[in-house]
C-alpha positions as CSV (number, residue, x, y, z in Angstrom):
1,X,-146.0,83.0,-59.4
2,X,-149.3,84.7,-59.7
3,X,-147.8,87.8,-61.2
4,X,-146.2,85.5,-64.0
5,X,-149.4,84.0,-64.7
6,X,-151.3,87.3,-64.8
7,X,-148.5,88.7,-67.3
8,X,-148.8,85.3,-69.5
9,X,-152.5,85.8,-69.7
10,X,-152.2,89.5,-70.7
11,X,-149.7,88.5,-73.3
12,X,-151.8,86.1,-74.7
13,X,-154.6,88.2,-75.0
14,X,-152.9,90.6,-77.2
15,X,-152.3,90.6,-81.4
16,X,-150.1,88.8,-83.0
17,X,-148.6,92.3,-84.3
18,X,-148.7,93.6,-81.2
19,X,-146.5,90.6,-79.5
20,X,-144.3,90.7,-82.8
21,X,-143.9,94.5,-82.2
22,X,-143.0,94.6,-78.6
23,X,-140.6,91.3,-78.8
24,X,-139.2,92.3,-82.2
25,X,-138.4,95.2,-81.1
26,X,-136.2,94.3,-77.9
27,X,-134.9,91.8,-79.7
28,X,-133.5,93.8,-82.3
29,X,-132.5,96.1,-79.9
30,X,-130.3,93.5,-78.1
31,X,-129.2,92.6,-81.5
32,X,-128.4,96.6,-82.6
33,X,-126.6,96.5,-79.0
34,X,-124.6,93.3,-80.0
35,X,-123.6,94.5,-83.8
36,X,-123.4,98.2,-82.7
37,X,-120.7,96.7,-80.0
38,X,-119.1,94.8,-82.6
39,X,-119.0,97.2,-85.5
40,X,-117.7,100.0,-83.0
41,X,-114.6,97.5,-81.5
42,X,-113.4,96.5,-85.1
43,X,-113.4,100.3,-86.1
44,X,-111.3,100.9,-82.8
45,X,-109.2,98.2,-83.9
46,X,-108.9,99.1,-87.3
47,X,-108.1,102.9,-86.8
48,X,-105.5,101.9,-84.0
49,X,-103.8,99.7,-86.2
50,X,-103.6,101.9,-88.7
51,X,-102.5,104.6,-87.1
52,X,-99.8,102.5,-85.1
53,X,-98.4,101.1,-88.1
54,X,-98.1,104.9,-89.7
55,X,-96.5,105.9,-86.8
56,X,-94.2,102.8,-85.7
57,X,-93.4,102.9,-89.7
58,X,-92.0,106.2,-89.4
59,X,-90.2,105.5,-85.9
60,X,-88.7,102.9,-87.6
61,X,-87.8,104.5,-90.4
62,X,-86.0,106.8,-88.2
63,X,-84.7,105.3,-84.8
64,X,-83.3,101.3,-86.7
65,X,-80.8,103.8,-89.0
66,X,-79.1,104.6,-86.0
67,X,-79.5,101.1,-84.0
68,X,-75.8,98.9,-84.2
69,X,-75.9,95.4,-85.1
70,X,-78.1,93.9,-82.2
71,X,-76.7,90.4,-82.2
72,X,-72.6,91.5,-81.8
73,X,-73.6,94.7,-79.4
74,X,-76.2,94.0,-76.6
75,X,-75.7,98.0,-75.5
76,X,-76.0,101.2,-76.8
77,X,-73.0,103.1,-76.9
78,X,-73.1,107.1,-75.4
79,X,-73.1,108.4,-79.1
80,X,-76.0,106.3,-80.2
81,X,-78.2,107.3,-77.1
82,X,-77.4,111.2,-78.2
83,X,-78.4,110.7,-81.6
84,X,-81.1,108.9,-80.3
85,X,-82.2,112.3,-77.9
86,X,-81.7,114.7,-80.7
87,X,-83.8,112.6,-82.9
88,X,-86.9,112.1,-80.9
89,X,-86.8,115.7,-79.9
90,X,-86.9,116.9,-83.7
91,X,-90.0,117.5,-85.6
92,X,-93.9,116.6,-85.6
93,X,-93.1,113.1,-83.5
94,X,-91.0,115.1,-81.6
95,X,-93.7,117.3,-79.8
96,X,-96.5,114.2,-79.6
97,X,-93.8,111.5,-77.8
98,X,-94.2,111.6,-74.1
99,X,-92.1,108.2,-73.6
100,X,-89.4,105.9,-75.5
101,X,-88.3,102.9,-74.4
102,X,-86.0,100.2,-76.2
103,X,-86.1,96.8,-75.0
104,X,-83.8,93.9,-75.3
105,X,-85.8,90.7,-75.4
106,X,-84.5,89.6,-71.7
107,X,-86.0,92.6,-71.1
108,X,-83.7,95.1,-70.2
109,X,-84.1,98.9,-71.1
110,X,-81.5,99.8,-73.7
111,X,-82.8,103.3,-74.3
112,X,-85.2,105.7,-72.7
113,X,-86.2,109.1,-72.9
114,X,-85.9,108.8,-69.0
115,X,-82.2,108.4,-68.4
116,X,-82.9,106.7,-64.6
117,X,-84.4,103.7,-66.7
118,X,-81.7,102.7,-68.9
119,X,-80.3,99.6,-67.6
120,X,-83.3,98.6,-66.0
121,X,-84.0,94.6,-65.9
122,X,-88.0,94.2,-65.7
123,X,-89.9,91.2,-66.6
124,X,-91.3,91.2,-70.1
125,X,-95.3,92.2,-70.1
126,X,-97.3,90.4,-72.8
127,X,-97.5,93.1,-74.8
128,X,-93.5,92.9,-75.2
129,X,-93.6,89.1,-75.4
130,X,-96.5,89.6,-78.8
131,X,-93.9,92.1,-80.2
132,X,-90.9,89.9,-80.0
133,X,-92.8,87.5,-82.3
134,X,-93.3,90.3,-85.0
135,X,-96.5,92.2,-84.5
136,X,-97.2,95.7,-84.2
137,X,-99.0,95.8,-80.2
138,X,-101.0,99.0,-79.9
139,X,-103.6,100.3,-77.3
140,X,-105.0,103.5,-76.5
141,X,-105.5,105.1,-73.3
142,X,-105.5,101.7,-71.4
143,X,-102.9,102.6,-69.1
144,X,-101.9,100.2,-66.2
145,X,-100.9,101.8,-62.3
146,X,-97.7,101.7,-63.7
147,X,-97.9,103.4,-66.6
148,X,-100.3,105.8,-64.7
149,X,-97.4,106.6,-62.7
150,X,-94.9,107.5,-65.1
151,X,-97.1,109.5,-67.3
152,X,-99.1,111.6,-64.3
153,X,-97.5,114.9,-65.6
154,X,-99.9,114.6,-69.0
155,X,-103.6,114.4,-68.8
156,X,-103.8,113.9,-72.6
157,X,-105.2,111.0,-74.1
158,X,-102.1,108.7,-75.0
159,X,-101.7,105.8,-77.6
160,X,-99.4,103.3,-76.3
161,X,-97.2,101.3,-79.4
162,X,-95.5,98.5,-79.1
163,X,-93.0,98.0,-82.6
164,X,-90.4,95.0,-83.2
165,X,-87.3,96.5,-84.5
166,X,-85.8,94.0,-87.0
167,X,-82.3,93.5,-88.6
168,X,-82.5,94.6,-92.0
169,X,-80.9,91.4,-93.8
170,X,-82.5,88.7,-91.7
171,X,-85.9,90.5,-91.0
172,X,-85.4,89.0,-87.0
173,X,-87.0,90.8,-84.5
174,X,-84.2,92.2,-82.4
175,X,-85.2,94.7,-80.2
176,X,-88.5,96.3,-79.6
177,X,-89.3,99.9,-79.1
178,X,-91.9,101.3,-76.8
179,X,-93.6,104.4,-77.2
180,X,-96.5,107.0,-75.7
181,X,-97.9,109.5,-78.2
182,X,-100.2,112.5,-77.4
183,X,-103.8,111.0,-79.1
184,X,-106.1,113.9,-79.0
185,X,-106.6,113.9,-82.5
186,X,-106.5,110.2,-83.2
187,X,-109.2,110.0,-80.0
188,X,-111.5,113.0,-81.8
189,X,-111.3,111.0,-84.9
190,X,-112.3,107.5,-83.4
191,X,-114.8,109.4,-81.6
192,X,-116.5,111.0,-84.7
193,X,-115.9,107.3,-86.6
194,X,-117.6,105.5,-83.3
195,X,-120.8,108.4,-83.8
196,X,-121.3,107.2,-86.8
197,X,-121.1,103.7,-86.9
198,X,-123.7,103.9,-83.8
199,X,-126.4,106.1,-86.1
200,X,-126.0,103.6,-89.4
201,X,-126.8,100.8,-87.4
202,X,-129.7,103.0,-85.5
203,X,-131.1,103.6,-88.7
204,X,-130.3,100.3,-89.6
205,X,-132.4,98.4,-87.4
206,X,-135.1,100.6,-86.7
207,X,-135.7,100.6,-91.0
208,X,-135.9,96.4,-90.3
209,X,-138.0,96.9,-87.6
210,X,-140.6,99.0,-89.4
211,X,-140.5,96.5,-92.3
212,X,-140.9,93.4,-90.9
213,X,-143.7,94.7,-88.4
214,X,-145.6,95.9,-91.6
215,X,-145.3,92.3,-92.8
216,X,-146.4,90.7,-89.4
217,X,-149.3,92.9,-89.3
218,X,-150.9,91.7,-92.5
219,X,-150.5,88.2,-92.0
220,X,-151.4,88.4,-88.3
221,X,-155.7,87.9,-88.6
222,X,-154.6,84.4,-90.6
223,X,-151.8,83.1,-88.0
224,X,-154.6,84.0,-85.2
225,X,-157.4,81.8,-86.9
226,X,-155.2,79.1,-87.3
227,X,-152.4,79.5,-84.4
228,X,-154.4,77.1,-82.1
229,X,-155.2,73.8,-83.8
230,X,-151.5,74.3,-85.0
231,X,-150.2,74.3,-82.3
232,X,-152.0,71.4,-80.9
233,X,-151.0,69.6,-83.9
234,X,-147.4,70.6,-84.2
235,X,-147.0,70.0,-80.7
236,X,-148.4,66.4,-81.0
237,X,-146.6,65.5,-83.7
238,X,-142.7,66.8,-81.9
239,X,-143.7,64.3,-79.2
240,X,-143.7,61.6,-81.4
241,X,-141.0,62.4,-83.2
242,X,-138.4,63.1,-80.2
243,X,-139.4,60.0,-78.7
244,X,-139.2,58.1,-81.9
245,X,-135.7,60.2,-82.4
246,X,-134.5,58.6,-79.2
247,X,-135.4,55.1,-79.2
248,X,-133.4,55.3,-82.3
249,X,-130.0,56.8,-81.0
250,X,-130.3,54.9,-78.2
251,X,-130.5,51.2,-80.2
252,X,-127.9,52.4,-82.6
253,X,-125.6,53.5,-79.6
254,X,-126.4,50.5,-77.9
255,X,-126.0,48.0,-80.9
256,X,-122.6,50.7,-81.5
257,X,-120.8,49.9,-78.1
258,X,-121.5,45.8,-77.9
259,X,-119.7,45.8,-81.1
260,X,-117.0,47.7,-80.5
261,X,-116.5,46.3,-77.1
262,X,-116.6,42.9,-78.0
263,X,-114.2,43.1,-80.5
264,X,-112.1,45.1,-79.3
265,X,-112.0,42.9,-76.1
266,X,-111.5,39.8,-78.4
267,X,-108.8,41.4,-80.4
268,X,-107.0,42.2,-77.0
269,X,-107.2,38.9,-75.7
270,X,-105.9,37.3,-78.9
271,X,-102.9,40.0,-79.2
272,X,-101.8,40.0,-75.5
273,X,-101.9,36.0,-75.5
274,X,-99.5,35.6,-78.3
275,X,-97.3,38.9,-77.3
276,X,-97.0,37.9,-73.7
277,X,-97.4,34.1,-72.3
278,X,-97.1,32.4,-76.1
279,X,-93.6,34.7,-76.6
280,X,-92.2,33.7,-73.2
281,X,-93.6,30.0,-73.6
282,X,-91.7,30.1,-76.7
283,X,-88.4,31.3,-75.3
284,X,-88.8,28.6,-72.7
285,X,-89.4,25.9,-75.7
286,X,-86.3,26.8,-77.0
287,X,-84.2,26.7,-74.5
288,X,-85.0,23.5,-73.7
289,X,-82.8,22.5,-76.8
290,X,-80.0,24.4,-75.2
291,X,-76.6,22.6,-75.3
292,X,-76.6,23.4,-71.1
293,X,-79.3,20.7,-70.7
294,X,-78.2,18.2,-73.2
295,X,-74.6,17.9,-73.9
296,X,-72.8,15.6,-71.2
297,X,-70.1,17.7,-70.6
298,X,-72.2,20.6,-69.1
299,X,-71.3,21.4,-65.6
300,X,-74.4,20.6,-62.9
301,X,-74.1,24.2,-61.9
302,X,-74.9,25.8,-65.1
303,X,-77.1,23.3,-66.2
304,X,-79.0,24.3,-62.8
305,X,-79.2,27.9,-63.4
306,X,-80.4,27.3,-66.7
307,X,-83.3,25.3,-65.6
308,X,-84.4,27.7,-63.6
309,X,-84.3,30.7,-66.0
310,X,-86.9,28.4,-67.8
311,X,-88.8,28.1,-64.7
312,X,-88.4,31.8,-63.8
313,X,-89.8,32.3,-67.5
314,X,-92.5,29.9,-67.6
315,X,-93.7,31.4,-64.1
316,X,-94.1,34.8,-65.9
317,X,-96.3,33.5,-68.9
318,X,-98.5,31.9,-66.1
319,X,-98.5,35.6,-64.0
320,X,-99.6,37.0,-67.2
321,X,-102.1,34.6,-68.0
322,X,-103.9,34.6,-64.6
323,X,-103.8,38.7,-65.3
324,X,-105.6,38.3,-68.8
325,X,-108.0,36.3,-67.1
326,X,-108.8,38.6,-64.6
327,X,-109.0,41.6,-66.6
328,X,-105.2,43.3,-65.8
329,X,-102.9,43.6,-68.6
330,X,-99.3,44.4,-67.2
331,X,-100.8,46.3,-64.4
332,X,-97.2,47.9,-64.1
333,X,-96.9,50.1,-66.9
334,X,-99.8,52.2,-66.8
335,X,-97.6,54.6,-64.1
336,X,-94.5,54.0,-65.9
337,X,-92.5,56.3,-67.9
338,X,-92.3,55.7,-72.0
339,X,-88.2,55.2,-71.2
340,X,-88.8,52.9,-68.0
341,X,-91.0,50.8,-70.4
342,X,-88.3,50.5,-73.0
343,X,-85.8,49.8,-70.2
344,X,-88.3,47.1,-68.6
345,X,-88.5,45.5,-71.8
346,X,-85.0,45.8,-72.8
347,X,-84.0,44.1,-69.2
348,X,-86.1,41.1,-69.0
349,X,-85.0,40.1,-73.0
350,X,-81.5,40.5,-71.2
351,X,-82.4,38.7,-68.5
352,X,-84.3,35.3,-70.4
353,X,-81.5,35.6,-73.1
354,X,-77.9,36.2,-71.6
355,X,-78.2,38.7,-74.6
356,X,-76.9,42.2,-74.8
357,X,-78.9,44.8,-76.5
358,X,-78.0,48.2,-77.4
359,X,-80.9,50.9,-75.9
360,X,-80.9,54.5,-76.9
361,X,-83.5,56.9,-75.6
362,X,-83.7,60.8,-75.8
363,X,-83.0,63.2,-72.9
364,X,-87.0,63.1,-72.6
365,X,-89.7,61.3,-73.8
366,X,-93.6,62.7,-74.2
367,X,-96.0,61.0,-71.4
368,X,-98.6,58.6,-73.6
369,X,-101.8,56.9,-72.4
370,X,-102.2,53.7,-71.0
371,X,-103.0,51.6,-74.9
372,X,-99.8,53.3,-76.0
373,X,-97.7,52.4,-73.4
374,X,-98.9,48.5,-73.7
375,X,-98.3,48.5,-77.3
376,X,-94.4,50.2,-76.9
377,X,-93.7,47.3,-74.7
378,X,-95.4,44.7,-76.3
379,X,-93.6,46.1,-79.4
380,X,-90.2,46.0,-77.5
381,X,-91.0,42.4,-76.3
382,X,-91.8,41.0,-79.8
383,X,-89.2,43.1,-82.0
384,X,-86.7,41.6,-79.2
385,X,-88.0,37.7,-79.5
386,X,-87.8,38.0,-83.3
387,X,-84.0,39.1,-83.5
388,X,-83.2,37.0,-81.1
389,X,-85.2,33.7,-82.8
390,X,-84.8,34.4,-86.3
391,X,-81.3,37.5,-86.3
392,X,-79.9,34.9,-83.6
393,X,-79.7,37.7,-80.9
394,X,-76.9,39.5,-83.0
395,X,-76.4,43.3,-82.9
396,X,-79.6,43.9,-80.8
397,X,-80.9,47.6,-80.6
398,X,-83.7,49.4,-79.5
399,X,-83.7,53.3,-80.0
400,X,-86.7,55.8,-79.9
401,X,-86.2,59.8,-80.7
402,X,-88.7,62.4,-81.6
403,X,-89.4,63.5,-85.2
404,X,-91.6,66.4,-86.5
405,X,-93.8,66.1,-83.4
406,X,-93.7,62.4,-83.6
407,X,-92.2,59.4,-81.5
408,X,-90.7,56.8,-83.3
409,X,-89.1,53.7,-82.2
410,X,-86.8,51.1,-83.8
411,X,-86.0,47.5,-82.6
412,X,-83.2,46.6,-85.3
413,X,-80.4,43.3,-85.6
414,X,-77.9,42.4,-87.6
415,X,-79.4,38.8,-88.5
416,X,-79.6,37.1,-91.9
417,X,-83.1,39.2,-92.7
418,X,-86.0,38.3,-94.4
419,X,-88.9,38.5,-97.0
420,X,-91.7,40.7,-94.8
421,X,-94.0,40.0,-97.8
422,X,-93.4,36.3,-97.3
423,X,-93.5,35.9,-93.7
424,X,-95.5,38.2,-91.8
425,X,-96.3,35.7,-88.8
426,X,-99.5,36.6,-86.7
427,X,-97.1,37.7,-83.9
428,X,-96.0,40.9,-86.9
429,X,-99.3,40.7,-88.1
430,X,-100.9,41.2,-84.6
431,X,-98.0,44.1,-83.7
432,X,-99.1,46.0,-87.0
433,X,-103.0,45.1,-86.2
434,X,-102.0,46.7,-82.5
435,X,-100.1,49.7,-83.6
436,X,-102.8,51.2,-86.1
437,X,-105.7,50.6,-83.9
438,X,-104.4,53.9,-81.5
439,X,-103.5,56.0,-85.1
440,X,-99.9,54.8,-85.1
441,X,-97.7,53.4,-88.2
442,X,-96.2,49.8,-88.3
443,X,-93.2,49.6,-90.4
444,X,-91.3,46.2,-91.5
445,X,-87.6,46.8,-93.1
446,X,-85.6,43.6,-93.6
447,X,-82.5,42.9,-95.9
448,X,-79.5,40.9,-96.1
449,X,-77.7,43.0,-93.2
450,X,-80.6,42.9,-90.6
451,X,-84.3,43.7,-89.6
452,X,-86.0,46.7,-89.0
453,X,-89.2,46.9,-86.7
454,X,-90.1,50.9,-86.7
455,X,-93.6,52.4,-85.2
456,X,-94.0,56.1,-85.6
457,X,-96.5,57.6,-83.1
458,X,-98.6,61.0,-83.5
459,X,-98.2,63.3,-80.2
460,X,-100.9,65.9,-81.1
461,X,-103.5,63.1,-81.3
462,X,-102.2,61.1,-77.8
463,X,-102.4,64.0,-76.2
């Protein structure tokens, strides 16, 4: 501690210029280091790519000629691998290739130069994965133990290409060659390239440097005069100002969240009493009027298992009461499944109606959050009411499916329809109000042949 203060007083006591000179200059350094770094790796990039695409151009040019058609023949027959050895034996290329490999994309080894390894299975490496999707994969004398292995008979720099092979009419990426070639040159030219680069941004920095310590030092004997009470006053008046800064944030985050909260928590309370206890109070309401209870003839035995479905559905809106009041909202769903919810839904609208609806789901189904899954079933629960209420139960479906990297899902009938401009109740009105509040779309279709409830749900944004 006592060296630290001894080294803050020493720095004090020197110029402004001086300070500027000494920090400046490390700091440019660090920043010479950064962009001389930087400058240097896209160079070694840029070089590399070029000359990989030069040279996989030309392999291409070559070795696809004498390829078959990759999708009818997953081999290489004995005079293809021939013309393949005469050809990458011939010229300039010739004398530079230490390997060739050809790879099928389950990775199997159609073609080396190393007979032993033709046939080989061997689990795709990235860099064969990133050529099956169309790019050019080159490094250079990054060799893995592997690699290391093969190659230990040459000591020469090597520059290791990676180039999808595609079908000349489709432009699909069918096979993917792999190939080693001698680099000396190519590492002698990056080299020189790299020298350079490091001296322009030397000179570079050490020409800022110079300037801007010429600058400091004129307007250093001002700045000293006036550095204190400056200070004193800048540092007074940053005080104020943060604490002024976050009195502010916090009232307006404050005032923000007792908004929100309260109406969100009143909009919830409105929309889960009529979707839930005022949907299954209704049901009971109407099947009050059901000939089972009021037509003579009636049998006591149906008439009694009638009454208690109404019972069995009146003691559900009072479960799901006493759970609004304390805060739970279908406590069930928020472990279920997307398809369990739809079947839950689907299987109690069975169960209170004697009704038979039509469910088709998808092989699988995205996992949603706990809002979403609410409003699917409350949607289920009030698409179902409504065709059986106003479409009289008939033709009752439910089907969800996945679209463009979106769920949507349809609760449809075959009743008489209606106008949706006319009569959008607050049970529709609440769905829609539901449905948009998590980023989802509430869409009404009605006609002469049916209804059609559909909510279309963004993935990307759920998840």
């Amino acid at each position: 501690m006592r060296y630290l203060q001894d080294f803050y007083q020493r720095w004090n006591s020197l110029s402004l210029a001086l300070q500027f000179l000494i920090a400046g200059g490390l700091g440019l350094l660090a920043v010479m280091f950064v962009v001389g770094l930087w400058v240097t790796s896209q160079i070694r990039e840029a070089v590399m790519r070029n000359s990989a695409g030069t040279t996989a151009l030309y392999v291409d040019s070559v070795i696809a000629p004498l390829l078959p058609d990759m999708r009818k023949s997953q081999e290489l027959s004995e005079g293809v691998r021939r013309a393949l050895d005469e050809t990458l034996d011939q010229g300039a290329l010739g004398k530079r290739l230490v390997s060739f490999k050809l790879w099928r994309r389950d990775g199997k080894i159609l073609y080396a130069k190393d007979p032993t390894l033709i046939g080989q299975m061997v689990g795709p490496s990235a860099n064969l994965i990133h050529a099956f999707e169309g790019n050019v994969v080159v490094e250079f004398d990054q060799l893995d133990d592997i690699e290391r292995q093969e190659h230990r008979a040459t000591s020469e720099p090597l520059l290791e290409i990676y180039n999808p092979m595609r079908e000349p009419w489709s432009g699909d990426v069918v096979a993917v060659s792999e190939f080693y070639e001698i680099a000396d040159d190519f590492q002698a030219t990056l080299n020189s390239s790299l020298w350079s680069s490091w001296l322009v941004v030397a000179g570079a920095t050490a020409a800022a440097l110079a300037m801007l310590s010429g600058i400091v030092l004129r307007g250093s004997r001002t700045i000293q005069t006036q550095r204190s009470a400056l200070e004193a006053k800048v540092a007074e008046l940053q005080a104020l100002l943060l604490q002024n800064s976050s009195l502010r944030h916090r009232v307006q985050r404050a005032s923000r969240r007792a908004t929100a909260i309260n109406e969100r928590y009143l909009r919830r309370i409105g929309a889960d009493l009529h979707d839930g206890p005022a949907q299954l109070i209704a049901l009971a309401a109407l099947r009050m009027d059901s000939p089972l209870l009021v037509a003579p003839t009636a049998s006591s035995n149906r008439r009694k298992a009638e009454i208690a479905d109404i019972h069995h559905t009146l003691d559900e809106a009072m479960r799901e009461i006493r759970a609004i009041c304390n805060g739970l909202v279908l406590p069930q769903i928020e472990n279920a499944a997307v398809a369990d919810i739809l079947r839950l839904a689907v299987a109690e609208h069975e169960r209170r109606t004697a009704s038979s609806v039509s469910l088709s789901l998808p092989a699988q189904l995205p996992d949603l959050g706990t809002s979403e899954k609410i409003s699917i079933y409350r949607f289920a629960q009030e698409g179902l009411n409504n065709a059986w209420r106003h479409g009289k139960g008939k033709d009752q479906a439910v089907e969800a499916r996945m679209t463009g990297g979106k769920l949507v899902i349809q609760v449809v009938d075959g009743g008489a329809g209606f106008d949706p401009a006319a009569r959008e109740g607050l049970g529709l009105a609440g769905l829609r109000e539901r449905i948009e509040s998590i980023g989802g779309h509430f869409d009404i279709s009605s006609c002469r042949k049916g209804t059609q409830l559909t909510i279309t749900l963004s993935i990307e944004e759920q998840q």
